[in-house]
C-alpha positions in Angstrom: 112.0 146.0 81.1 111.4 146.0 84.9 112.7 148.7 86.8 111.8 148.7 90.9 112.8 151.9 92.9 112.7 152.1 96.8 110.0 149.4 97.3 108.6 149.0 100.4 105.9 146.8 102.0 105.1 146.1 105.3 102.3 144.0 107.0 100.2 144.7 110.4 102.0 148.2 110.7 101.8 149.3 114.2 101.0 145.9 115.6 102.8 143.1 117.8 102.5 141.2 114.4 104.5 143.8 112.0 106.3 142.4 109.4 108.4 144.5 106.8 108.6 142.2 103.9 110.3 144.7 101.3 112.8 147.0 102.6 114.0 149.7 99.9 114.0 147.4 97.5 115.7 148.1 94.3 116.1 146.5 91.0 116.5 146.6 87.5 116.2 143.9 84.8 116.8 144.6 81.5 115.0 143.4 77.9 115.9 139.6 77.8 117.2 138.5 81.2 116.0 135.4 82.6 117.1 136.2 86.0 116.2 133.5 89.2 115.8 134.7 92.6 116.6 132.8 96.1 116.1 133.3 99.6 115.1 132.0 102.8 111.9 132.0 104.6 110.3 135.3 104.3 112.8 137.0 102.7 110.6 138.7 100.7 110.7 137.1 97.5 106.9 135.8 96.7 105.9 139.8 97.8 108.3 141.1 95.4 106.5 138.9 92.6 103.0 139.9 94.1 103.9 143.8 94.1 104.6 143.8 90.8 101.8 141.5 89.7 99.7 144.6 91.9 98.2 141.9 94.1 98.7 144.5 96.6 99.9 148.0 96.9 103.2 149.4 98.3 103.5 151.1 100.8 106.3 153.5 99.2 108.4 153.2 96.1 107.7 153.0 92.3 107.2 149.9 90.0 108.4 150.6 85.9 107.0 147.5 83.4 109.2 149.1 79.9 109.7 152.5 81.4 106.4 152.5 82.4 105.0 153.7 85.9 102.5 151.0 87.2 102.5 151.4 90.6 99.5 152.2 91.0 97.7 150.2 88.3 95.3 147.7 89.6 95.9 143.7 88.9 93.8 142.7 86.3 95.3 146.1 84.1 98.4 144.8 84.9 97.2 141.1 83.6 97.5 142.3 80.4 101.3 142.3 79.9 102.4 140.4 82.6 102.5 136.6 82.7 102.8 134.6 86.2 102.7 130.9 86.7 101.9 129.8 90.5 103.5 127.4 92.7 100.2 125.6 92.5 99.3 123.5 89.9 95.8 124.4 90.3 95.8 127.6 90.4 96.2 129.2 86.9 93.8 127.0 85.0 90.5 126.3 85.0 89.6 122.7 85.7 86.0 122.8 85.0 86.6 123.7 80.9 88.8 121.6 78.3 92.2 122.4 77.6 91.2 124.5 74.5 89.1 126.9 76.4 91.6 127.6 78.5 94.3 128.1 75.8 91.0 130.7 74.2 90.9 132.3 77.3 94.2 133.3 77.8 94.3 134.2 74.2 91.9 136.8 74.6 93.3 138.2 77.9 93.4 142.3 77.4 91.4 142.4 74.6 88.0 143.4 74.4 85.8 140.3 74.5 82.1 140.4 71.9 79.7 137.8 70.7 80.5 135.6 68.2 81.8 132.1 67.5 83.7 129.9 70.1 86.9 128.4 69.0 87.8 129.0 65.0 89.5 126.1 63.4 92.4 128.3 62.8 93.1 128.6 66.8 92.4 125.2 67.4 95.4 124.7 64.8 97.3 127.2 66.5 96.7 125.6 70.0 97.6 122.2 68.7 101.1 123.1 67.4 101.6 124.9 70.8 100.8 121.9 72.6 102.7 119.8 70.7 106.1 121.9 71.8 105.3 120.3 75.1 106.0 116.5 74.5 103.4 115.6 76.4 100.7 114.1 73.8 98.0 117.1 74.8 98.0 118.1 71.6 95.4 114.5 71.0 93.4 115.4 74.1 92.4 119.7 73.1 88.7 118.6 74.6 90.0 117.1 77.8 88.9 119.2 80.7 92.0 120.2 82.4 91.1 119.1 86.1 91.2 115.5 84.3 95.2 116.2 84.0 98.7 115.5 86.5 100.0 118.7 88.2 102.3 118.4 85.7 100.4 118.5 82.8 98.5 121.6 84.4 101.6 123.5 85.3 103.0 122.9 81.4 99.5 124.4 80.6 99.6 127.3 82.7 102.5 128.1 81.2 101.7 127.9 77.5 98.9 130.0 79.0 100.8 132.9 80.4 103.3 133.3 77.6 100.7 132.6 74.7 100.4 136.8 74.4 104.1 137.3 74.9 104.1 139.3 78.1 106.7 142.2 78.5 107.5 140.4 81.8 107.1 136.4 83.1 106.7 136.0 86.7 107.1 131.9 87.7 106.8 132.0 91.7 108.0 128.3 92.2 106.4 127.0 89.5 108.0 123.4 90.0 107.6 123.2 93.9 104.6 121.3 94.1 106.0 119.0 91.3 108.1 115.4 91.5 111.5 115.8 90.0 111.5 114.2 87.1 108.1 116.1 86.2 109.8 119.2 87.7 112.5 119.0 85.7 110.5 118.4 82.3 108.7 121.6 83.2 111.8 123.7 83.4 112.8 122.8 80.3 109.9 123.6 78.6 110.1 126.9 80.7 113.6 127.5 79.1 112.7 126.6 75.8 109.8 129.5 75.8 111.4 132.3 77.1 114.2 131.2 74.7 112.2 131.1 71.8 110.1 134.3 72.3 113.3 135.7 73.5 110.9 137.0 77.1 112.3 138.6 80.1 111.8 136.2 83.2 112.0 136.5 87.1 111.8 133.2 88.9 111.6 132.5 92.7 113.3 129.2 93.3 113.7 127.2 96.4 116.3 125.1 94.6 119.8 126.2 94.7 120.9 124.1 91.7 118.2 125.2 89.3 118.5 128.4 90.2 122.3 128.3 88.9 121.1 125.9 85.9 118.5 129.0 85.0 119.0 132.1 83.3 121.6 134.4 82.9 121.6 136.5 86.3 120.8 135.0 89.9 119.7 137.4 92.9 119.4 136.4 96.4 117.3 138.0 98.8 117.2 138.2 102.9 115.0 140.5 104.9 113.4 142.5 101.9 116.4 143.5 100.2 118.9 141.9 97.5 122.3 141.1 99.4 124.1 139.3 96.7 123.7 139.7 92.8 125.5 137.6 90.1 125.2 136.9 86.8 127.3 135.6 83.4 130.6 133.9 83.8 130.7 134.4 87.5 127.1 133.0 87.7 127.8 129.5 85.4 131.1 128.6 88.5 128.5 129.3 91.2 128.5 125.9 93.1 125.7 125.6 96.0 128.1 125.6 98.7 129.4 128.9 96.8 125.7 130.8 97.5 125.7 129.0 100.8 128.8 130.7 101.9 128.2 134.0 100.1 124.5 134.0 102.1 126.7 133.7 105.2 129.0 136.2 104.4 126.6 138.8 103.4 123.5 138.4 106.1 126.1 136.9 109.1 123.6 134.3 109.9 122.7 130.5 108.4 121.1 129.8 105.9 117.4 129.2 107.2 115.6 127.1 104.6 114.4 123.9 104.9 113.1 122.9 101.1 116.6 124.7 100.0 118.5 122.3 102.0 117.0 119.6 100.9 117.1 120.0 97.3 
């Protein structure tokens, strides 16, 4: 489903500032992995989600979305079969319009958009069974404007939002960061219960060691622009964190440098 080959990306080339954020960076997912990805401070794992979301180019390499090339296709192309929640809660909705026009608008992302009516009855059926999934009573409130909601209730939005056209690919760049716990963890497991019940292919950047063992079915971690350690199944469900602590340690010979990380 995704297939990266060689990636590289580097920032300020030729400056005091220079920054190589992906360094012949390789991997492959296949049809139906949820896989979770770790790291410490710029280890390269929001660029990875941004190069193949085509924010921005690379600088060498090739990017495969279902065997095919895109690494040269420009971001909104791309918007139209991948699906990306941001750390933000703000970010991937519009606050100004009510939650059904939001819901519409992803709806009708990559398709050809004419005049005609607004909202059919049907959709606005559609959107309220959607809704409902969530738990969180938005189903009642379909003409609430959105910037009226918790980060919470935004995030579990942008989410319904970004799967509602069943992307070949489902990029969540710590989607739960800006989040309390508790409201963190409701999010994940609505986040589980879509990609499990429309069976996607996932790719989460975590800064939390625990969900990112809780999540999925294979766990990366990253240092320096490159994968150093790559787990998944059995072997993934006995990781403990002290286990990816002292596997980081092993495989980069330094600390693990992140604050958040630690933390959580």
């Amino acid at each position: 489903m995704l297939e990266l080959k060689n990636i590289r990306k580097t920032f300020n080339a030729g400056t005091i500032n220079e920054k190589v954020a992906l360094n012949n960076l390789s991997l492959k997912i296949e049809e139906g992995d949820f896989v979770t990805v770790i790291g410490g401070n710029g280890a390269g794992k929001s660029t990875m989600l941004n190069a193949i979301a085509g924010v921005w180019s690379v600088d060498s390499g090739q990017i495969f979305v279902d065997d095919r090339d895109v690494t040269r296709l420009p971001e909104h192309k791309r918007a139209a079969f991948l699906g990306r929640v941001f750390q933000d809660p703000m970010t991937g909705t519009a606050g100004t319009m009510e939650i059904q026009e939001n819901l519409a608008l992803a709806k009708r992302r990559g398709k050809r958009r004419l005049l005609g009516p607004g909202i059919r009855k049907q959709e606005k059926e559609e959107y309220r069974e959607l809704l409902k999934i969530l738990g969180l009573g938005l189903e009642n409130r379909m003409t609430s404007r959105v910037g009226l909601l918790s980060g919470g209730q935004r995030q579990a939005i942008t989410l319904l939002m970004a799967t509602l056209q069943r992307p070949k690919l489902l990029l969540l760049d710590e989607h739960t960061a800006a989040l309390d716990p508790k409201t963190a963890a409701k999010v994940l497991d609505i986040t589980n219960a879509i990609v499990e019940r429309d069976h996607l292919s996932a790719l989460m950047v975590t800064h939390n060691m625990k969900d990112a063992i809780q999540m999925g079915n294979r766990l990366i971690m990253m240092h320096e622009g490159r994968i150093i350690y790559d787990v998944s199944g059995e072997e993934k469900k006995r990781l403990t964190v002290a286990d990816l602590l002292e596997k980081f340690e092993q495989v980069s010979g330094s600390e693990f440098a992140n604050d958040r990380m630690m933390l959580t």
